[in-house]
C-alpha positions in Angstrom: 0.0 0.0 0.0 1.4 3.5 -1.0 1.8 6.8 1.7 -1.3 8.0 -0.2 -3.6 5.3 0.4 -2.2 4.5 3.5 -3.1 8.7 4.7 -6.3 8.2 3.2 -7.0 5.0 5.4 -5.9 6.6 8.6 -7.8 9.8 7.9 -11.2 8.1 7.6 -10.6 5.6 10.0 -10.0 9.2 12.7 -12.5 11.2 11.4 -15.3 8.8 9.9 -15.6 11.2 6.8 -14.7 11.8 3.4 -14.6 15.6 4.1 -12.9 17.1 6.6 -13.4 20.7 7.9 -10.8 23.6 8.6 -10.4 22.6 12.2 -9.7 18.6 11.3 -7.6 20.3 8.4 -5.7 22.1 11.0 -5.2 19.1 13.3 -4.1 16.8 10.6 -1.3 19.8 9.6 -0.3 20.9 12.8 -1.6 24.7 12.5 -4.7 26.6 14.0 -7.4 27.5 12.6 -6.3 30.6 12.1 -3.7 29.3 10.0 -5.4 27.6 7.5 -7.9 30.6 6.9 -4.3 32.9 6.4 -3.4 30.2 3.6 -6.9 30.3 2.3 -6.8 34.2 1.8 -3.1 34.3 0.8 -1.5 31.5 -0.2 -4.0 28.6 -1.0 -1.4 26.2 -2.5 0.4 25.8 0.5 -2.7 23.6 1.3 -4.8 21.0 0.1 -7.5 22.0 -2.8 -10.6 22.9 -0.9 -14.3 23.3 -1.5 -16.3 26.0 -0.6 -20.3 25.1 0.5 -22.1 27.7 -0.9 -21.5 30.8 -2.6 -21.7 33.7 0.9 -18.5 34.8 2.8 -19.3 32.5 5.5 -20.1 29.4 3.4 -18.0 26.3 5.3 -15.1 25.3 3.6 -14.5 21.4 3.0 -11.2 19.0 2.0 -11.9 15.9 0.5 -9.8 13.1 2.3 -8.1 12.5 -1.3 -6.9 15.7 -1.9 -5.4 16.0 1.8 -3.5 12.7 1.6 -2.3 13.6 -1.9 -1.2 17.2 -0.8 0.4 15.4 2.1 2.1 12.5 0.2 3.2 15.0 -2.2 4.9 17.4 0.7 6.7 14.3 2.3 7.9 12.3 -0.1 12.2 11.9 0.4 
């Protein structure tokens, strides 16, 4: 089994979900909240691809457990 599928395993396994929000986001990456919404207004590739839920300000903002284990995979690999 590959780092990818491996992340992907673990990651649903934790958080029962194929989607995680900013604050499992910021668990699984070791930042705050906070964090991830500066990389979301700034910098948005220094994170995984997101979805937004909705088309207001304050619509909630989604990862799919793929995209987070392949952004991960991708920023580990030695």
């Amino acid at each position: 089994m590959d780092s990818e599928n491996k992340i992907i395993e673990m990651l649903e396994d934790k958080y029962k979900t194929f989607l995680l929000s900013k604050k499992q986001l910021a668990e699984v990456m070791s930042l705050s909240i906070s964090g991830i919404d500066n990389l979301l207004a700034n910098d948005s590739k220094k994170l995984p691809q997101h979805i937004k839920m909705g088309q207001g300000n304050k619509s909630a903002i989604r990862f799919s457990v793929i995209s987070v284990a392949k952004f991960l995979s991708k920023s580990y690999e030695i």
